[in-house]
C-alpha positions as CSV (number, residue, x, y, z in Angstrom):
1,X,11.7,-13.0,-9.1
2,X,12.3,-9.4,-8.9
3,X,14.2,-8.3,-5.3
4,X,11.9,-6.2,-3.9
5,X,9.5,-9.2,-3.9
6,X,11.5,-10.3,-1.1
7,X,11.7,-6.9,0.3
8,X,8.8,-6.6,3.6
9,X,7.9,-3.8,5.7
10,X,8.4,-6.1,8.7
11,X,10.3,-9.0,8.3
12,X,8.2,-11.3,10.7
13,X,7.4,-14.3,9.1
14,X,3.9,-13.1,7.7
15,X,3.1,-13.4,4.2
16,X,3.9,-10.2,2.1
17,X,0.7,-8.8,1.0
18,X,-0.3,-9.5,5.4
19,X,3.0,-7.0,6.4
20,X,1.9,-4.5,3.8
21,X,-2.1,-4.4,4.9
22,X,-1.0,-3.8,8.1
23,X,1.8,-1.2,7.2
24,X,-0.9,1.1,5.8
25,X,-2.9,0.5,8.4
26,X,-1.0,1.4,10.4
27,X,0.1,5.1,8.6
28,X,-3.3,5.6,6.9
29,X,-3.8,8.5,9.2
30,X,-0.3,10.3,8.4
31,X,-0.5,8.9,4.8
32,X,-1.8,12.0,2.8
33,X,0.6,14.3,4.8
34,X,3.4,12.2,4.0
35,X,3.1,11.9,0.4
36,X,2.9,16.1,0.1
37,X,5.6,16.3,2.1
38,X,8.3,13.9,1.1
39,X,7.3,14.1,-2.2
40,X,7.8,18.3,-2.3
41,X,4.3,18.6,-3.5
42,X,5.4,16.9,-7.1
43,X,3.2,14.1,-6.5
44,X,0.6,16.4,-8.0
45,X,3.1,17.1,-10.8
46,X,3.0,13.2,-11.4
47,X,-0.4,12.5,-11.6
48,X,-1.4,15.0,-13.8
49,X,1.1,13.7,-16.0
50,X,-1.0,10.5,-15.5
51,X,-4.4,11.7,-15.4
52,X,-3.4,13.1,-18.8
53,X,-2.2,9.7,-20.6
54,X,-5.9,7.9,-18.7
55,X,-8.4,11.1,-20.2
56,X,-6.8,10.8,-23.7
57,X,-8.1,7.7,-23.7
58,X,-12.2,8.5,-22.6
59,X,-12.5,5.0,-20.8
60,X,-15.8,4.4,-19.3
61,X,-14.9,2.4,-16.5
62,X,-11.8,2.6,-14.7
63,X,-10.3,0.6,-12.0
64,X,-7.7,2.4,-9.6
65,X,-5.7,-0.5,-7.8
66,X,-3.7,0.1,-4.7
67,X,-5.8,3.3,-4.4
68,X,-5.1,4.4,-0.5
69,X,-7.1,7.0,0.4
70,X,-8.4,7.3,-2.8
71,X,-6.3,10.4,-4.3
72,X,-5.9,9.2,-8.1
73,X,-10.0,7.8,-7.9
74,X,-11.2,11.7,-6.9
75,X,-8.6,13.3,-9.5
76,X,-9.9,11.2,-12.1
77,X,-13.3,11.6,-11.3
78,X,-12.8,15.9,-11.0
79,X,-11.3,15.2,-14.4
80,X,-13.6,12.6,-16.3
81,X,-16.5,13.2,-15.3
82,X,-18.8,10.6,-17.1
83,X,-16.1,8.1,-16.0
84,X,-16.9,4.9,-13.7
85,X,-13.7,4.5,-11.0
86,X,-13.5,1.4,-8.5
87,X,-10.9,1.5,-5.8
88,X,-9.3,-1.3,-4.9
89,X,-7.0,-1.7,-1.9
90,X,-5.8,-4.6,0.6
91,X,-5.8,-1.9,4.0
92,X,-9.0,-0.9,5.6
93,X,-8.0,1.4,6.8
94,X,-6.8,3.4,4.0
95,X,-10.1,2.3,2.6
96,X,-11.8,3.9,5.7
97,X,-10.3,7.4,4.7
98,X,-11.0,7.2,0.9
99,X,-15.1,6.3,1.8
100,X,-14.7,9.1,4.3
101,X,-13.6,11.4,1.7
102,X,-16.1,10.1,-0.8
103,X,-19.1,10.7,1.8
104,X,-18.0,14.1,2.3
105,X,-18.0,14.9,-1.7
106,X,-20.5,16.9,-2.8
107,X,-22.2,16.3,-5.7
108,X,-21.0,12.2,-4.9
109,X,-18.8,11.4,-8.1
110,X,-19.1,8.2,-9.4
111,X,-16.7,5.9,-7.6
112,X,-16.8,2.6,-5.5
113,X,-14.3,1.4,-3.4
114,X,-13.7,-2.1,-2.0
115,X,-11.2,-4.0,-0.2
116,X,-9.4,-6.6,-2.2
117,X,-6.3,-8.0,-3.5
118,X,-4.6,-6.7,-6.7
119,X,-2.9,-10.1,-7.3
120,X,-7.4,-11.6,-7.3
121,X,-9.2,-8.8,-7.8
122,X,-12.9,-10.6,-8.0
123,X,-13.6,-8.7,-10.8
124,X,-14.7,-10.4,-14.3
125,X,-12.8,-10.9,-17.4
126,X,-12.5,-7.7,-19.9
127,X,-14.7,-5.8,-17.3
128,X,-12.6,-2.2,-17.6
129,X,-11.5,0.1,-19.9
130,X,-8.7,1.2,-17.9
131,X,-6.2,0.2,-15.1
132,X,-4.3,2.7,-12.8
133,X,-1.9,1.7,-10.1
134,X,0.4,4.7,-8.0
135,X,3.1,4.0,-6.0
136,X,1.5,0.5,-5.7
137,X,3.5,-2.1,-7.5
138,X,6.5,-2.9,-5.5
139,X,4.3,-3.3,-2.9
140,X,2.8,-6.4,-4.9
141,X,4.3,-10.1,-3.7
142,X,3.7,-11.3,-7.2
143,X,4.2,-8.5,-9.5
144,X,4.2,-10.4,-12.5
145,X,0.6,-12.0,-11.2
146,X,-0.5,-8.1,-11.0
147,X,0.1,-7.6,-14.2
148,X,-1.4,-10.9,-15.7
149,X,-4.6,-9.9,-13.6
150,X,-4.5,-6.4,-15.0
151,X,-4.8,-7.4,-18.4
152,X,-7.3,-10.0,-17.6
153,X,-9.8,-7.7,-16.3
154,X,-8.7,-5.3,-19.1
155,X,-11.0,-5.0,-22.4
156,X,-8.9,-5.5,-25.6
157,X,-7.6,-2.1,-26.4
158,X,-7.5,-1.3,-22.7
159,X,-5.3,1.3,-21.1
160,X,-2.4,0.0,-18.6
161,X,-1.3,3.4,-16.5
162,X,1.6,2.5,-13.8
163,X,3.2,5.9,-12.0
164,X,6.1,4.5,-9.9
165,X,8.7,5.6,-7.8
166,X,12.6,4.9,-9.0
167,X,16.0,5.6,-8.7
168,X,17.8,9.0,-10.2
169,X,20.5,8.1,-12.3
170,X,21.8,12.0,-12.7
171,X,24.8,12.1,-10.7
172,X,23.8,15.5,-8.8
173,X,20.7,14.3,-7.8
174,X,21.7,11.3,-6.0
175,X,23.9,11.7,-3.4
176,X,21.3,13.9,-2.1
177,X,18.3,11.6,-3.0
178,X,19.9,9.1,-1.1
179,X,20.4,11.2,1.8
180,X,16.7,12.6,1.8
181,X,15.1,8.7,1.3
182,X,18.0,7.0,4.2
183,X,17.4,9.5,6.8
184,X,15.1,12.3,6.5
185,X,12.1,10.5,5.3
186,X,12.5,7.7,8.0
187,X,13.0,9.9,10.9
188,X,9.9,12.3,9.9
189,X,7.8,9.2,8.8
190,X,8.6,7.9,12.7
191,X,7.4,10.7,14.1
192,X,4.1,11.5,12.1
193,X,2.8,8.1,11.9
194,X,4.4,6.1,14.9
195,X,5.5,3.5,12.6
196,X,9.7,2.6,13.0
197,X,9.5,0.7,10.1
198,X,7.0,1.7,7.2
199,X,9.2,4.9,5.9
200,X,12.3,2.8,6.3
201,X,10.8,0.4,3.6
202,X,9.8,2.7,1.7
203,X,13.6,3.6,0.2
204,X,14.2,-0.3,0.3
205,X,11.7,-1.3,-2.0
206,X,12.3,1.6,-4.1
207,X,15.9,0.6,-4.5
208,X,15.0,-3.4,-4.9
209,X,12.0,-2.4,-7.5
210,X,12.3,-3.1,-11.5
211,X,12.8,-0.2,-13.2
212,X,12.6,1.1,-16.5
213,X,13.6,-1.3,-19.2
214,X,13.4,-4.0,-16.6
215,X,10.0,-3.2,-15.3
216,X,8.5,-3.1,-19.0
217,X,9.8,-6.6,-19.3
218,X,7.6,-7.8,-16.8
219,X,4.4,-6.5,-18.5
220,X,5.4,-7.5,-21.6
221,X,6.1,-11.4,-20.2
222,X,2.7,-10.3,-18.9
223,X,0.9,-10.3,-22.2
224,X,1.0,-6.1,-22.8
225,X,1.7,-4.8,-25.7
226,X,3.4,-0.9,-26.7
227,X,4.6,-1.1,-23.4
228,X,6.8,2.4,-22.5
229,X,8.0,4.3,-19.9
230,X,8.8,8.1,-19.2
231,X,10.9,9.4,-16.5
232,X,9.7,12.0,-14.4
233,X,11.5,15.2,-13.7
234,X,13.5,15.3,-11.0
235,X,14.2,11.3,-11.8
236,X,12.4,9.9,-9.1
237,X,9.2,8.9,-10.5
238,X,8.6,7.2,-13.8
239,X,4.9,6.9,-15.5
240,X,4.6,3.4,-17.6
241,X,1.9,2.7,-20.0
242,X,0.8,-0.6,-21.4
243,X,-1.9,-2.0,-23.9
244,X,-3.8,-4.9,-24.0
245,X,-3.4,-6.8,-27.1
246,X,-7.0,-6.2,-29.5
């Protein structure tokens, strides 16, 4: 079992996947804000990067898990526009911000969102061309289960598209990545989304999560295939992508 499975928002007794639902409830409204600021504004950066590796590979149908408020479902449908997205995501109400958004759009792009599991999605064998997951994974009380449920729902061929958050290993950066993630990011996330604990989790589970060589593992022992990774400049993202065996 990879740490940061036992790595919760809360620590109160509740189930994993129960602690994280209501984490995001809980910051949905601050969410967006957060991610451009403690992120610098590379987020964008990083999904581009992803959005890239997902068009390349003209999928049909893709299905965005973990997808928040929606932000890698809208770029992907600005992108690919004869593209199918569903948006799956335990928190309502993250889910509640993403339909928001997607009432507002103008013309509507193709996407659906719904509230479910990653671990059970609902949806039927080889259904998708494509999965995407950001920022989503340690999150996941099971991750090995995410994955197997990926590729199940994942037509032979399929794309697996994973951007992550990790740990810099250049010796510059660090000292003053840990000093951004241990106290800056917790003391702003406090006082934008009135939630003590959420951004204090967030540099837990980043420092508990597989990484790299580690985290291909898993989706290998998951059934993937030409698994890889790429680290993301300045160190603290990295972009995986998987296959499902033909």
């Amino acid at each position: 079992m990879p740490e940061v499975e036992r790595v919760n928002p809360y620590g109160d007794g509740r189930r994993k996947a129960e602690q994280v639902q209501a984490m995001f409830d809980a910051i949905a409204p601050a969410y967006d804000f957060m991610n451009r600021a403690m992120t610098l504004g590379l987020d964008r950066l990083w999904l581009r990067r992803l959005l890239n590796v997902v068009a390349a590979a003209k999928p049909a149908h893709v299905v965005d898990l973990a997808t928040g408020t929606g932000d890698v479902a809208f770029a992907m449908a600005r992108r690919m526009h004869d593209c199918r997205i569903t948006g799956i995501d335990l928190s309502p109400g993250m889910l509640a911000k993403a339909q928001a958004r997607l009432d507002a759009t103008t013309p509507k792009p193709s996407i659906i969102f719904r509230q479910g599991d990653s671990l059970a999605t609902g949806l039927p064998d080889m259904s998708t061309d494509a999965v995407t997951v950001a920022y989503g994974v340690r999150n996941f009380a099971d991750i090995a289960a995410g994955y197997r449920e990926m590729l199940r729902i994942l037509r032979p061929g399929g794309l697996l598209a994973v951007l992550e958050l990790s740990r810099p290993v250049n010796v510059v950066i660090k000292p003053f990545y840990a000093l951004y993630t241990r106290a800056v990011i917790p003391a702003v996330g406090r006082i934008v989304s009135g939630d003590s604990r959420a951004y204090t989790y967030l540099p837990e589970s980043i420092a508990a999560a597989p990484q790299g060589a580690e985290m291909l593992g898993i989706m290998k022992d998951a059934g993937f295939e030409c698994a890889t990774f790429k680290i993301l400049m300045p160190g603290v993202c990295t972009l995986y992508t998987a296959y499902r065996p033909l």
